[in-house]
N, C-alpha and C positions, 0 to 999 in steps of 0.2 A: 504493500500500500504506500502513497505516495506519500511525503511528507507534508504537514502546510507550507508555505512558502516560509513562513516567519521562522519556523524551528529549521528548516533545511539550512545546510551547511554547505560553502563554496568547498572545494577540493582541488580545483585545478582552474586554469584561463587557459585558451588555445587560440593560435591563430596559423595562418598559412599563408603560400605563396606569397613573398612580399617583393623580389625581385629585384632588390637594390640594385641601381644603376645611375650611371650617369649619363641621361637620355636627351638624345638631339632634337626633340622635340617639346613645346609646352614646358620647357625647362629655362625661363628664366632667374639669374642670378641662383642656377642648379635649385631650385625651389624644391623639388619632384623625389631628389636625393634627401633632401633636409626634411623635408615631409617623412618619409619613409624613416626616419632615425627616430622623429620624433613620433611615431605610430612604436619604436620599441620602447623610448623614455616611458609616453605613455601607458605601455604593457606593464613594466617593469614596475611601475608606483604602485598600479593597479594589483599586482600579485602582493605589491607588500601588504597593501593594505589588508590584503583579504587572508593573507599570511597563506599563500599558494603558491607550488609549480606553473612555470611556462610550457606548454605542449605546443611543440610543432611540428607541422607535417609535411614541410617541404618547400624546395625552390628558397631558399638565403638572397642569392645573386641571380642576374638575368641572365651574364654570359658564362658558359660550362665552360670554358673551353682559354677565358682572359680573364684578368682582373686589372686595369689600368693605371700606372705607378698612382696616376693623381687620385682614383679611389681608393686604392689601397690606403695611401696616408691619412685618409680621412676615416677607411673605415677601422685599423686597427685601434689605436688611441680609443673612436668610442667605444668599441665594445671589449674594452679593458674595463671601461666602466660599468657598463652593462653585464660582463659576465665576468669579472676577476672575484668579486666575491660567489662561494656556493649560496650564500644566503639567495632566500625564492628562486632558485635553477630552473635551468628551460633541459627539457630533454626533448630530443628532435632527432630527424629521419633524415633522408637525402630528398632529395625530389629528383625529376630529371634535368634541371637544370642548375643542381651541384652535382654532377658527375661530368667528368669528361671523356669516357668511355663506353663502352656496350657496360651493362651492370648486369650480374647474372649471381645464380647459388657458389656459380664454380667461379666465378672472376665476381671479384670485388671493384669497382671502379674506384681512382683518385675522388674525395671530393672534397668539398668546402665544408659541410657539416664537419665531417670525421677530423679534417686539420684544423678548425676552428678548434674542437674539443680539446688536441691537446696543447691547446696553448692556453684556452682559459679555463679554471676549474667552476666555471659557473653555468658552460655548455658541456652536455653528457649527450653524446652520440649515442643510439640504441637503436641502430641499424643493427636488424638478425639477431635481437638481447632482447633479453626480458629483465623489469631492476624493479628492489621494492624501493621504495619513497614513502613515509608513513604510514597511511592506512591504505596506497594504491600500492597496484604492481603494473608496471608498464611496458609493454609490447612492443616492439617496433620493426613493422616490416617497409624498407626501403623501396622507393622505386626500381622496377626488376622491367629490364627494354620487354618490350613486347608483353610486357606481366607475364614471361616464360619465367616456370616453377612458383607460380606466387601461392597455388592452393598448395604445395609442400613448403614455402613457406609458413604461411599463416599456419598448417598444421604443426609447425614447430615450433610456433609461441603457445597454441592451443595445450600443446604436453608441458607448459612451464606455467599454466595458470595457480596460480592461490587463494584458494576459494574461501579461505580468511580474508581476502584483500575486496579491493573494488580493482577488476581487472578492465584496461582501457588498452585500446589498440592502437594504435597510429599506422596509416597505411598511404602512399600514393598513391594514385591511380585513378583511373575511372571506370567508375562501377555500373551495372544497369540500371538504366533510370535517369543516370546525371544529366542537368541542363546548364548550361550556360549563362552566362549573365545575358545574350539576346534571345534566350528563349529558345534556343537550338538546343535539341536531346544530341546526347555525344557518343558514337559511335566508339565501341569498347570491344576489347578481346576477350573481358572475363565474360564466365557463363552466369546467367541468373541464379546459380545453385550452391553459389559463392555465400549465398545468405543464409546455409544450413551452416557454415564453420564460424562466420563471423557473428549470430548466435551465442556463441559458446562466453564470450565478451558480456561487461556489463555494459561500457559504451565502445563505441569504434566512430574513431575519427580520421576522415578523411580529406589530403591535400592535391593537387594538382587542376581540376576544375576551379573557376573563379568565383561563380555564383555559391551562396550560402543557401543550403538546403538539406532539411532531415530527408534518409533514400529510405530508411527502413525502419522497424521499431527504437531499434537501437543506434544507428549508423547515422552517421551525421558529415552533411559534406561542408567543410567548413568557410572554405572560400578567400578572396584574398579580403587585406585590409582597409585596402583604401582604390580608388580607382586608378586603372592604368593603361588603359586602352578605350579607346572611341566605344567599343561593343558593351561597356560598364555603364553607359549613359543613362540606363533607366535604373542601375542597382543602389540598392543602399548594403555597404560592405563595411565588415570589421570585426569584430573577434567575439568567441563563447567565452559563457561561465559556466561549468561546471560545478554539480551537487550531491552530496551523497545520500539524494534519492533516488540518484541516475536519473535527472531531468539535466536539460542544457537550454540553457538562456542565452537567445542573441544578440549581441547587445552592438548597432549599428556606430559607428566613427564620425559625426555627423563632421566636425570641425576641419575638412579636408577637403581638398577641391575637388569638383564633379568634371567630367566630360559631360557639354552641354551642346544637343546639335542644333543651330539655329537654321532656318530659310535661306536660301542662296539672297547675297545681297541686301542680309541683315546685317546692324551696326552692331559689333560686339560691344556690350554695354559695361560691362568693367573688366579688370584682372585676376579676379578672385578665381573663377573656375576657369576649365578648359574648353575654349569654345570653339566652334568649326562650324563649315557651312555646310549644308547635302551638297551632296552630289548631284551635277546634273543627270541626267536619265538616257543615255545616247540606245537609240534603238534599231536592230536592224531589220531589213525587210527581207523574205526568202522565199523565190517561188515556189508553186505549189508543184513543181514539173522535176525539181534537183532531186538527184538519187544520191543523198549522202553518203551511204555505204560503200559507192564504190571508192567512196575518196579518203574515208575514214582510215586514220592513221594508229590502228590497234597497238605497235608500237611503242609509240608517242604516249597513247593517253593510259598504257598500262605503265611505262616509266612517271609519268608525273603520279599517278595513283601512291606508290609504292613509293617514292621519294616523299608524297608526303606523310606515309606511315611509317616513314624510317627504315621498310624492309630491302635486303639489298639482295635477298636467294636470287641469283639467275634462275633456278627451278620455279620460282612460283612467278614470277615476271613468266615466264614461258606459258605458264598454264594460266593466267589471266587471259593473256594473248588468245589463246585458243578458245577460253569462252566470250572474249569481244567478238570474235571471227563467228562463232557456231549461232550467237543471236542475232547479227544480224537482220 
């Protein structure tokens, strides 16, 4: 039975995808970067208060693969502050963009989660770990490329659960069901049936999708903080409370700027948010006579398919090929 609100007790804050960067666009006097710091200052007070862990579920930085001498210098200093003392600790996953490799059971990828950890004792990486923290025990299954092995994954925090404890999961990924901040459902590798292991949990929080949204009784997709791309324009974003009634409270970031899309040839009316105009609509016309088939480059549109799901098999590029060809 659920607790009143009044007697229920916080346990945890979580938040995700936050993508620190220093961005070429809607970034004056780097606004966007200082924003994003102050969404952790923010976190950080908010755990004292409540005298809770930070959960996080992924994505730290935007780029896998660089980190910029001029954000580096900015970002180490703060998060000495942020995470040099263990006092309120954030325990946190990789996402896919802290890795810069395939990330697999058998290959571990370099990333910024795990190297942040051992430099400050206030971030605890628990990628493929289970750790108790007072009255929780907590999970962490990392992003895994293609979510290849993620149900043997999750089965191996499932055999480290403490059924003394409040057990919480942290996971990447995109699960069935996930939408988006424009309302688009997110085409995913896992199978629906993924909700018998993750079950086993009292809560399970999930990072890599933007939009904030509970998928299942217990699963919660958490979402990023603050807005970061044009397609955010209609969300209200920003971090959970956690309760040891196993309820989760969303509690929205309002004090941060929005992507706002005006009318073409509207006046942007201050600098507070991030404003933009539509797009104009260019349309084309196609007789009713053209036999696209014969022109269609199955090729072409099986390579762009697959480059943008990351997959690189020449085996299944082959056999896409062949079922663009046989539909026809």
């Amino acid at each position: 039975m659920a607790k009143n609100k009044k007697t229920r007790k916080p346990i945890g804050l979580a938040y995700s995808d936050h993508h620190l960067n220093i961005w070429n666009n809607f970034n004056q006097g780097n606004r966007r970067l200082t924003d994003g710091l102050s969404v952790m200052k923010i976190l950080k007070l908010k755990a004292k208060v409540l005298n809770v862990p930070i959960l996080f579920t992924g994505d730290l930085l935007h780029k896998e693969k660089q980190v910029s001498n001029k954000l580096l210098s900015i970002l180490l200093p703060f998060f000495k502050k942020i995470w040099g003392s263990s006092n309120y600790p954030t325990f946190a996953i990789d996402g896919n963009h802290d890795q810069c490799e395939e990330n697999t059971l058998d290959h571990e990828s370099p990333s910024y989660i795990k190297t942040f950890s051992q430099i400050y004792k206030g971030l605890n990486c628990v990628n493929n770990e289970s750790v108790e923290y007072n009255n929780l025990m907590i999970h962490g299954v990392p992003y895994l490329t293609h979510d290849l092995g993620l149900n043997q994954a999750i089965d191996n925090r499932i055999k480290k659960i403490n059924k003394k404890k409040i057990n919480i999961l942290l996971l990447h990924t995109t699960l069935p069901g996930a939408k988006d901040t424009d309302g688009r459902v997110i085409d995913t590798y896992v199978k629906p049936t993924i909700t018998k292991q993750l079950e086993k949990f009292d809560i399970v929080l999930v990072g890599h999708i933007h939009k904030p949204m509970k998928l299942y009784s217990n699963t919660f997709q958490v979402g990023a903080p603050n807005h970061q791309r044009k397609t955010d324009k209609d969300a209200d974003l920003g971090y959970c409370i956690l309760y040891d009634d196993l309820s989760v409270e969303y509690v929205p970031l309002t004090e941060f700027p929005k992507f706002i899309e005006l009318e073409i040839g509207a006046i942007i009316p201050d600098n507070k948010n991030f404003y933009y105009h539509k797009e104009k609509q260019v349309q084309t016309e196609r007789t009713t006579n053209e036999d696209f088939s014969d022109t269609t480059n199955h090729s072409k549109l099986a390579k762009g398919y697959l480059k943008e799901k990351g997959i690189k098999d020449s085996k299944k590029k082959k056999a896409l090929i062949n079922i663009l060809k046989n539909n026809d």
